[in-house]
C-alpha positions in Angstrom: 4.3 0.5 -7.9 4.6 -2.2 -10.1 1.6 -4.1 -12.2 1.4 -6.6 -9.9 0.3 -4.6 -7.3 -2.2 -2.8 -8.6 -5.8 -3.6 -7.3 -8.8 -5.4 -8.5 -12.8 -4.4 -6.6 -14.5 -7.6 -7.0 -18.1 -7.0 -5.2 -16.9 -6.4 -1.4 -13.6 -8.5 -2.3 -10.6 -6.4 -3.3 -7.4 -8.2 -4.2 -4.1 -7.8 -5.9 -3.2 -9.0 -9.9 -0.3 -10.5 -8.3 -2.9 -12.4 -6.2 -4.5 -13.1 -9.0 -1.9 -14.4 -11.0 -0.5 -16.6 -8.3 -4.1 -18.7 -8.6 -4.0 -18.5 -12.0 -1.1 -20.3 -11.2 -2.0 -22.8 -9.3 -5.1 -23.5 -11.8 -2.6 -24.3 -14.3 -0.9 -26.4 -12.5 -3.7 -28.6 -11.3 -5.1 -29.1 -14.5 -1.4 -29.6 -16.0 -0.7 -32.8 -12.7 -4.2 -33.9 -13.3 -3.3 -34.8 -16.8 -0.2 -36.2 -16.8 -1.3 -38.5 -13.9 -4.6 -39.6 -15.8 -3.3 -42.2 -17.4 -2.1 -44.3 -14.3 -4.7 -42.5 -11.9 -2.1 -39.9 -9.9 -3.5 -37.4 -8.1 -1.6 -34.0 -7.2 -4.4 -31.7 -6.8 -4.0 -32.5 -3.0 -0.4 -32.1 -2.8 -0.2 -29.0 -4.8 -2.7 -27.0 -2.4 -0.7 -28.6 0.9 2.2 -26.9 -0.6 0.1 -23.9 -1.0 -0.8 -23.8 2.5 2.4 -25.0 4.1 4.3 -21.8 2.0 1.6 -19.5 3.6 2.1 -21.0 6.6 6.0 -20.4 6.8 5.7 -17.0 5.5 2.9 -15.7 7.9 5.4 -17.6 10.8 9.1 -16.4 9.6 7.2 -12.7 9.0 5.7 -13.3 13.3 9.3 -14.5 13.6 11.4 -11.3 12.8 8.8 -9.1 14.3 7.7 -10.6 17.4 7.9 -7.5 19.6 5.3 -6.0 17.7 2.5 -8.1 18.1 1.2 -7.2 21.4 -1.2 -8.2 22.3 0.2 -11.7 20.9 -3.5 -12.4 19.4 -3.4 -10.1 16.7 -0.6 -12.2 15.2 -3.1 -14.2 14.2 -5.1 -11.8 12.3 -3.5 -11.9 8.5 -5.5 -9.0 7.7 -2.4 -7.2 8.1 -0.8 -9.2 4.7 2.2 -9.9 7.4 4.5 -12.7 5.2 7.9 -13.4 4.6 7.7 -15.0 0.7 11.5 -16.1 1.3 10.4 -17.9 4.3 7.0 -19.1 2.2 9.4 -20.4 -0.5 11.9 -22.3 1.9 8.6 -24.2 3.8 7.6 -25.1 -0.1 10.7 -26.4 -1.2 11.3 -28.6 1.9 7.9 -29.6 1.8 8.0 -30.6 -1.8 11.3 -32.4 -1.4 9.5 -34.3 1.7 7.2 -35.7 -0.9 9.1 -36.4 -3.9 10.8 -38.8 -1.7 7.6 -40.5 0.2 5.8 -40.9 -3.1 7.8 -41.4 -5.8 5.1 -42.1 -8.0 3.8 -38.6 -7.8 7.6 -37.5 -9.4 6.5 -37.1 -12.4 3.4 -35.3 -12.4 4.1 -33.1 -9.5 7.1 -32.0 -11.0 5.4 -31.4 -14.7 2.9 -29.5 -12.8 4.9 -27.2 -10.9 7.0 -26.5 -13.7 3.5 -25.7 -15.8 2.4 -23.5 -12.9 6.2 -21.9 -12.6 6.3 -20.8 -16.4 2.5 -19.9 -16.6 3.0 -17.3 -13.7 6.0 -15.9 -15.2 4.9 -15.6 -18.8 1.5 -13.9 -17.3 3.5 -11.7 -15.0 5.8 -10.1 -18.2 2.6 -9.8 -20.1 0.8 -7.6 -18.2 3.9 -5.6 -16.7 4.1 -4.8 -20.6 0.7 -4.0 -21.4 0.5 -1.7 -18.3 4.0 -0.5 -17.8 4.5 1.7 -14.4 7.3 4.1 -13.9 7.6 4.3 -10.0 7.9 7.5 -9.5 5.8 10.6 -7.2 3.0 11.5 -9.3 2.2 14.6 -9.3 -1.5 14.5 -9.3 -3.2 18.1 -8.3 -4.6 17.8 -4.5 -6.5 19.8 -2.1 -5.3 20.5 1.4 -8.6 20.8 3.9 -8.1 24.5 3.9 -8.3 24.7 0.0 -4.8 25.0 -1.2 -3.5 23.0 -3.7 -0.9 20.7 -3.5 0.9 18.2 -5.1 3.1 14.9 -3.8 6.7 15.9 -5.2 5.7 19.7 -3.4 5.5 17.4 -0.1 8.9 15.3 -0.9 11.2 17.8 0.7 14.3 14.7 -0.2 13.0 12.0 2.6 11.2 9.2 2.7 7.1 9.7 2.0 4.7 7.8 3.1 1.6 8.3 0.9 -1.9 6.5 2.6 -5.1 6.7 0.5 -8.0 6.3 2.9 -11.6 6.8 3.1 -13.5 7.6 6.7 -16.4 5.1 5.6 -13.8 2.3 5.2 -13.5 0.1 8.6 -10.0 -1.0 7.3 -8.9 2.5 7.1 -10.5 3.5 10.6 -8.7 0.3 12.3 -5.0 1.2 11.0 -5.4 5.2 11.5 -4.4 5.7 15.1 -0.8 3.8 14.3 -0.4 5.6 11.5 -0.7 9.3 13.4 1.3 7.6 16.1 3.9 6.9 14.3 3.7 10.4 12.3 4.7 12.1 15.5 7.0 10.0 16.4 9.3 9.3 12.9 10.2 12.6 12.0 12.5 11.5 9.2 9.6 10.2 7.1 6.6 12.5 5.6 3.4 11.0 6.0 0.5 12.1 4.1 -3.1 11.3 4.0 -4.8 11.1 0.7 -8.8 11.0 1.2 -10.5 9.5 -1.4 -13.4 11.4 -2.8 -15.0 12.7 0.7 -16.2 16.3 1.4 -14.3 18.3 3.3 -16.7 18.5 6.4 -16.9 15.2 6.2 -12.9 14.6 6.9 -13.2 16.9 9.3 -15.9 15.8 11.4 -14.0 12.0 11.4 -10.6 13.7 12.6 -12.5 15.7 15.1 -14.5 12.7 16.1 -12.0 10.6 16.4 -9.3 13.2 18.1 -6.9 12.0 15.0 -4.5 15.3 15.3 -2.6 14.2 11.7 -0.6 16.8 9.3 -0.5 16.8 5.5 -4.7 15.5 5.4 -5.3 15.8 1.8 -8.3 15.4 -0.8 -8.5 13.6 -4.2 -11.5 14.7 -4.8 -12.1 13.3 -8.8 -10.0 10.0 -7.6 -7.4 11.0 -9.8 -4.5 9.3 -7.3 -5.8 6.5 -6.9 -7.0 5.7 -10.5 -2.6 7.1 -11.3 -1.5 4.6 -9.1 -4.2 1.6 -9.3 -5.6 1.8 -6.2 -9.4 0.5 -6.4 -9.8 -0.4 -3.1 -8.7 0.8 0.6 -6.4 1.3 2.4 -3.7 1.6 0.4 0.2 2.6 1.2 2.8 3.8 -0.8 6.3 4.0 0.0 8.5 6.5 -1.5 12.3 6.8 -0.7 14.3 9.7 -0.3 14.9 10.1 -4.1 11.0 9.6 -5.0 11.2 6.2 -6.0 8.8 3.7 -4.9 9.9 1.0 -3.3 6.5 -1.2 -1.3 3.2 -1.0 -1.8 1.1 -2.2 1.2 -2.6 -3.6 -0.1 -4.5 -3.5 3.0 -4.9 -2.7 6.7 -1.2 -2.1 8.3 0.1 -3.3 11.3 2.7 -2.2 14.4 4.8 -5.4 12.3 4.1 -4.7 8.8 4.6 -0.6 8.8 7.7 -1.3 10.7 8.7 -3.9 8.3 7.2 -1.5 5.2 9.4 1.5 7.2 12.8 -0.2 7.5 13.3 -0.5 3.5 13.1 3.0 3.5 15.2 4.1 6.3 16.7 2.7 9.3 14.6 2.0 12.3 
């Protein structure tokens, strides 16, 4: 996991620094278009947050794009819950966008480009600062668990060389509930990949009367019981989902509930589908 994705419990809001950054971001550049256009009254404040919305727009669309056959029904591809976004695709709808209006208004050159360029550097120089004050090295941590029959376990114990799939989860957390029944569907049907499920600080009869409850029939059910996973990995919110490849290394993080598109998209940069 890198810094950035690390997670933040504001209240009942949990985000990502990288989230975090990005309006930090966009701050910076506001205030940086507002001042250069002062002096001949040019605004960019409005332009800046239509590119915002027009790069969210053609990520959450490219992302519906390349995994349209798992959106059924097609409603849910509305619900960005799921973090579904392509930032490739986001990045393209900016850049045409912004080339759009550098030639409609001229007179916004100038500050709009000042500003982005602020708002560019800023992220960047924020992002390398606190990837250095809180360096991450990727790999399985080998935090001690509890299996629900009171063996202890560790991740690397559960690598057995393929890809891992590591979900922290709490059964009071609606998130968690919502995206459980894909992820034990597609436990028993992707043999290739080692799912485990990390419970967050809950007594054992508890996560037992959920799975019973809910006729959830999952293997590898574990307990952090002192939270010492999730505070390892930065994790202060759920549900949370680590993707480790074949050799250990992690290589996505998904913040958030998961989706039929997202897990598959999450599942192919580990192995093919």
């Amino acid at each position: 996991m890198t810094v950035l994705d690390r997670s933040l419990a504001l209240g009942p809001l949990a985000v990502s620094l990288g989230q975090l950054l990005l309006v930090f971001a966009l701050l910076v550049a506001t205030i940086t278009g507002a001042l250069v256009g002062r002096r001949r009254r040019i605004g960019v404040s409005d332009t800046l947050f239509t590119l915002v919305f027009v790069a969210l727009l053609g990520a959450r669309l490219v992302f519906i794009v390349r995994y349209w056959g798992s959106y059924d029904p097609l409603w849910t591809m509305l619900d960005i819950r799921d973090r579904g976004f392509d930032p490739w695709g986001g990045l393209a709808a900016a850049l045409v966008c912004c080339g759009w209006r550098l030639w409609r208004a001229p007179f916004q050159r100038r500050a709009l480009c000042i500003a982005l360029l602020a708002g560019g550097i800023s992220w960047g120089i924020a992002a390398v600062t606190v990837s250095q004050l809180s360096p991450t090295d990727g790999t399985l941590p080998d935090t001690r668990l509890i299996t629900l029959d009171g063996t202890t376990v560790d991740l690397p114990a559960l690598h057995d060389n393929q890809p891992l799939v590591v979900n922290l989860w709490a059964s009071w957390c609606p998130p968690c509930r919502r995206e459980m029944p894909l992820l034990a569907d597609t436990q028993q049907r992707r043999d290739e990949v080692t799912f485990v499920f990390v419970n967050q600080g809950e007594a054992r009869q508890v996560i037992r009367h959920y799975l019973d409850n809910e006729s959830l029939d999952l293997d590898n059910v574990l307990r952090d019981e002192t939270l010492a996973l999730g505070e390892h990995v930065g994790v202060k919110a759920m549900p949370t989902t680590l993707f480790y490849d074949a050799d250990g290394r992690l290589v996505d993080t998904h913040f958030g509930e998961l989706s039929q598109a997202t897990l598959k998209h999450a599942l192919s940069r580990l192995t093919p589908l």
